[in-house]
C-alpha positions, 0 to 999 in steps of 0.5 A: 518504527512507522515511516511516514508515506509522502503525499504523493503516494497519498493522493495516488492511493485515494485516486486508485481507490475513488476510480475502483483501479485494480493495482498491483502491490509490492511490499515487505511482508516481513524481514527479507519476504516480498510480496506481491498483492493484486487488487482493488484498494477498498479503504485506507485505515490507521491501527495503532499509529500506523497506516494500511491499505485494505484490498478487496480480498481484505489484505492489510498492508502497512503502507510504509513496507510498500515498494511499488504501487502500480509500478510507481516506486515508493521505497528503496529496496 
């Protein structure tokens, strides 16, 4: 089930895109995986009802696995 992200953590992911910001990710991969992706934020995208940021080196990552966006926390762990 997709979780809605806040608007907040909408409006920084569009300024880091706007301003070409290269960011830092932390997200679940899957189950227990974390990871950590760098980069620039090129687009945001809706597949199937669920929301993902695609980076420069075209890495999809679904929006509602994201723990931290440049240090900013966005979920609980």
């Amino acid at each position: 089930m997709y979780n809605p992200i806040s608007c907040e953590f909408f409006d920084q992911l569009n300024v880091a895109m706007q301003r070409k910001i290269p960011s830092t990710v932390v997200y679940l991969k899957d189950e227990d995986n974390k990871q950590t992706a760098k980069g620039i934020v090129k687009t945001m995208e809706v597949i199937d009802g669920i929301e993902y940021l695609i980076l420069d080196s075209k890495e999809k990552i679904r929006l509602d696995s994201v723990f931290t966006f440049n240090g900013k926390r966005h979920r609980e762990e």
